[in-house]
N, C-alpha and C positions, 0 to 999 in steps of 0.2 A: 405373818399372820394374814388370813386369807378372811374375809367376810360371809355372813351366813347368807347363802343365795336358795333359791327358789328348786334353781337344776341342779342334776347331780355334778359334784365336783369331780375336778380328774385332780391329777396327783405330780407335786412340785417336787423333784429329787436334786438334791443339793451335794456336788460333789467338792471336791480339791485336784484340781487337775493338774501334773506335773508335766509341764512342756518344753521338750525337748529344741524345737526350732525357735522359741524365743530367750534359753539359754543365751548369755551371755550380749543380749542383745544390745545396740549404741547405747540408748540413754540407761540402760541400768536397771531397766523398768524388771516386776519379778516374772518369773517363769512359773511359779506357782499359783495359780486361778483358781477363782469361785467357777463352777460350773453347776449352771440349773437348766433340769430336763424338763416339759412339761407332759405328761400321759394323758390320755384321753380317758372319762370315766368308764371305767372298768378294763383299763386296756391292760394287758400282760405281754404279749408279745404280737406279731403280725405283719401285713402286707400294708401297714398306715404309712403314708406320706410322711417325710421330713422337712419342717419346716425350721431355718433360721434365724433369728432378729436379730437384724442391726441395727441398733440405736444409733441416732445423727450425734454431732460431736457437742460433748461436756456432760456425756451420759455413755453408759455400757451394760452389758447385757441384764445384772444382777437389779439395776435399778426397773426394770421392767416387770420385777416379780413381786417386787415392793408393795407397802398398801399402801395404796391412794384415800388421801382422805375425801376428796371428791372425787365422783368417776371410780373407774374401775380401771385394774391393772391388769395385763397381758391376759394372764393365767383364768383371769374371773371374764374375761370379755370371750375367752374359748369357751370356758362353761357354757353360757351363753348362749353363744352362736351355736355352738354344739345341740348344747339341752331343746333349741329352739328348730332342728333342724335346717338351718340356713349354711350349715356348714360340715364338709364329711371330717369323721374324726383324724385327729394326726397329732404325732409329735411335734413336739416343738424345743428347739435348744437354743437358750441365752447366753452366751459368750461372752465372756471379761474380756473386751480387746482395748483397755482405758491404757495411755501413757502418760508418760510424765509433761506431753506437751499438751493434755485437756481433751484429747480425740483420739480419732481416729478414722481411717476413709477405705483401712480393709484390704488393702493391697498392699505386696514387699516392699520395702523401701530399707535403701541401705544406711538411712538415720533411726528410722521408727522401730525397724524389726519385719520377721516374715509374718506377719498376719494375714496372709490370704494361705499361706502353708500351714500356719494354725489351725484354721478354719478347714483346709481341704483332709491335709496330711493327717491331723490330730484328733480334731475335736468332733468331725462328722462321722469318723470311724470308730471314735470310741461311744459314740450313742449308738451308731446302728449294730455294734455287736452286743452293748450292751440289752438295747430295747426289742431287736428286731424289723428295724424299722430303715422307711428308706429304702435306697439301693437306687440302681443306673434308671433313670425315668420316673424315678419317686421322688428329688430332692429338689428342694425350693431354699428361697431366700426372699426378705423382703426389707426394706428401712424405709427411713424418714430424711431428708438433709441429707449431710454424709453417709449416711448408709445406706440410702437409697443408691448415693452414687456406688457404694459399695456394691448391692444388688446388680446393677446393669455392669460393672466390670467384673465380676465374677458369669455374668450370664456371658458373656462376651468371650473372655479366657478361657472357662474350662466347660466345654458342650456336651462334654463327654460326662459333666460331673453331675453338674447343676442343669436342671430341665424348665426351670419357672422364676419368675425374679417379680414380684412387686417394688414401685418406685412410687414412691408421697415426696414431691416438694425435693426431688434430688438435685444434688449439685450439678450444673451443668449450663455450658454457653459461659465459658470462664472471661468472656473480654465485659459482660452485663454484669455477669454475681460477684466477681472477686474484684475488678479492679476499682471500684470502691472502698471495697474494705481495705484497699492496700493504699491507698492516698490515707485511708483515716488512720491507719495504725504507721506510717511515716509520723503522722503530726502527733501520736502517741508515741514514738520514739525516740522524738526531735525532744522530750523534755528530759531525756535518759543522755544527751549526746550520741544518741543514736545507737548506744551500744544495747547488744541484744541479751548480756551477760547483768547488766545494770537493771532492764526492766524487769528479767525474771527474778532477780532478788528482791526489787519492791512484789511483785506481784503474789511471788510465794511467801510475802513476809507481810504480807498490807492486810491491818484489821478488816479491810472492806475493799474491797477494785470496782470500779467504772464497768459498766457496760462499754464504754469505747476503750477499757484497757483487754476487757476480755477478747473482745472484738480482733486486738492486736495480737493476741495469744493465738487466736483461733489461725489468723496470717499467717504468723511463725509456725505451726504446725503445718500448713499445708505449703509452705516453703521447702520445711524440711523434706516434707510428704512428694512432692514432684518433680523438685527441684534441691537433692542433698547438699551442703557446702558444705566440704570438709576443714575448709579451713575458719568455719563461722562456728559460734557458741550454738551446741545442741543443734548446731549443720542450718540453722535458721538466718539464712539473710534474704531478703525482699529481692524480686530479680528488677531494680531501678532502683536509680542514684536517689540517693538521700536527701540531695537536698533539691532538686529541682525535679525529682520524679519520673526523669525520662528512662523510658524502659529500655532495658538491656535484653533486644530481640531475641539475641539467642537462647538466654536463659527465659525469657519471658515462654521461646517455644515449647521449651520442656514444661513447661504447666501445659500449654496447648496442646501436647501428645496426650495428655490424660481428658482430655476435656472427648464428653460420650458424643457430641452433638457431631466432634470433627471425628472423632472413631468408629463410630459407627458404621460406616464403609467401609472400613478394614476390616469388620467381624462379619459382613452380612452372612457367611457362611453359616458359623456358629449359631447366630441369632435365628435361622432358619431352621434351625436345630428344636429350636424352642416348642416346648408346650404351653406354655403362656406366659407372655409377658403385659404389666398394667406398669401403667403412667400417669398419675396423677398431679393436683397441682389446685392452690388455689390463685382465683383468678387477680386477687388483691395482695400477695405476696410481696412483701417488703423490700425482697432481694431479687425481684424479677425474674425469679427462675419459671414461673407461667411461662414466660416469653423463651426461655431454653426449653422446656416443654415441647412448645407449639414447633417447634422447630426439629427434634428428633425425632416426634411425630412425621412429621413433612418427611424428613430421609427416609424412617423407617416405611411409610406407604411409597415413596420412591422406590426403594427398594426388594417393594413385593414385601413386606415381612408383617405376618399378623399380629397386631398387638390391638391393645385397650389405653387409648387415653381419652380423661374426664380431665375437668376443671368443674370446681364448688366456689360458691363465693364465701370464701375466707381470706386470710391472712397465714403467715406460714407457724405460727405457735400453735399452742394447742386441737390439734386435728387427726389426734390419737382415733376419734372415730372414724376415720376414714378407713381403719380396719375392717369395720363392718360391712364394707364395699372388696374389700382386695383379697381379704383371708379366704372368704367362701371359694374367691375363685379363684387363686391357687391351687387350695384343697381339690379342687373339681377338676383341673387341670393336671394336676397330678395322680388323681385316685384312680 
């Protein structure tokens, strides 16, 4: 249910999407997806921009279209912008990429499943024949958290695909953002004996969970997510000893390959490719990612490559407006 607004509305198309590359995927999760389109008012078909959202982890695309009982949801913030001229019209497609470990960060991983093949191979092919819309220098992507880091490794990977990537608050500078959270979900571990097969049963069976159990879930996801173990429950162990915390280098590096701050030098290519890239960030961010910010910032002007980053004085929750800054100017950069 969409709310009565001032501008003209565009048009939510709600599909069942059967996918092929997350058949049979590790955790079981389904291949059958909600898939929601957004159209611009009065659009039918055309030369409109493709836009993506990825929603950061312990949310997925469909919650995006939701009504918000305060604030406004994706769909009603284009109106919007649209109705107000502050932004050129464009599709926009919401993506079910939720698993059974809470998230997701958008890239293949041989625990999680292919979702960047979802995303390329499936889901962006089937709007743009469906809508007309899109095509090579028309497609963007944008998130928040993990999706933002989703946004930069997708800009990064496929140059040929993706032309624009907005980033709010994304993950990155993994020795600042993550290794706290991995000391804090150790000592949520240590009350399971550390088995990781023992906390998902309380977890998925618990009237209520902790914010510092969720916190451990989000860990175990991005364990899985960087770092597979095949021989751990749901491929999730922490790369460091249990009980005294000392990290196991090597496995610790395989998180550090995914980490945008130290990657970024590998793609400058790709990234030069780009028709716009934005970086944002608030400067009071809980999880210090400001500080990975400031920092990709730095390589990316090292490296010659044009982008946009801002810092707001926030905190990293609720900063959904910060669309009203990034959308227009994808759309611009893309149109």
């Amino acid at each position: 249910m969409r709310r009565t607004s001032q501008f003209a509305q565009g048009t939510v198309h709600r599909f069942l999407f059967d996918s092929h590359v997350l058949r049979e995927n590790p955790l079981g999760d389904p291949h059958l997806r909600e898939l929601y389109v957004y159209t611009p008012p009065g659009y039918e078909s055309g030369p409109a921009p493709l836009l993506a959202d990825l929603p950061g982890f312990n949310s997925c695309g469909p919650d995006h279209v939701a009504r918000k009982n305060i604030g406004e949801n994706v769909p009603e913030r284009l109106d919007r912008l649209i109705g107000q001229g502050a932004m050129a019209p464009a599709v926009v497609v919401f993506a079910d990429c939720m698993t059974a470990l809470g998230g997701n960060q958008y890239i293949n991983s041989e625990a999680t499943g292919r979702y960047a093949d979802y995303l390329v191979q499936e889901v962006v092919p089937f709007v743009e024949q469906r809508f007309g819309c899109g095509g090579a220098g028309r497609r963007g992507l944008f998130g928040k958290s993990s999706g933002g880091f989703g946004a930069l490794w997708h800009l990064m990977l496929y140059p040929g695909f993706w032309s624009a990537a907005g980033c709010t608050s994304g993950d990155m500078d993994f020795e600042i953002v993550y290794k706290p959270g991995i000391y804090a979900a150790l000592n949520v571990l240590e009350r399971f004996d550390h088995s990781v097969e023992r906390f998902f049963a309380h977890f998925e069976s618990a009237d209520k969970v902790t914010p510092q159990e969720r916190g451990c879930r989000m860990h175990l996801a991005l364990a899985a997510t960087y770092d597979p173990d095949p021989s751990a429950y749901r491929f999730a162990s922490l790369p460091c000893d249990p009980h005294t915390a000392r990290f196991d280098q090597a496995r610790w590096a395989n998180w550090l390959r995914h980490d945008p701050v130290l990657a970024v030098q590998h793609h400058a290519v790709a990234l030069r490719q780009a028709r716009g890239l934005w970086i944002d960030c608030g400067w009071r961010d809980q999880y210090f990612l400001h500080f990975g910010a400031r920092r990709l910032s730095q390589e990316l002007a090292r490296l010659g490559i044009h982008h946009v980053h801002e810092e707001f004085d926030d905190e990293h929750l609720d900063v959904d407006y910060r669309m009203d800054r990034f959308l227009p100017y994808l759309a611009r950069a893309l149109a």
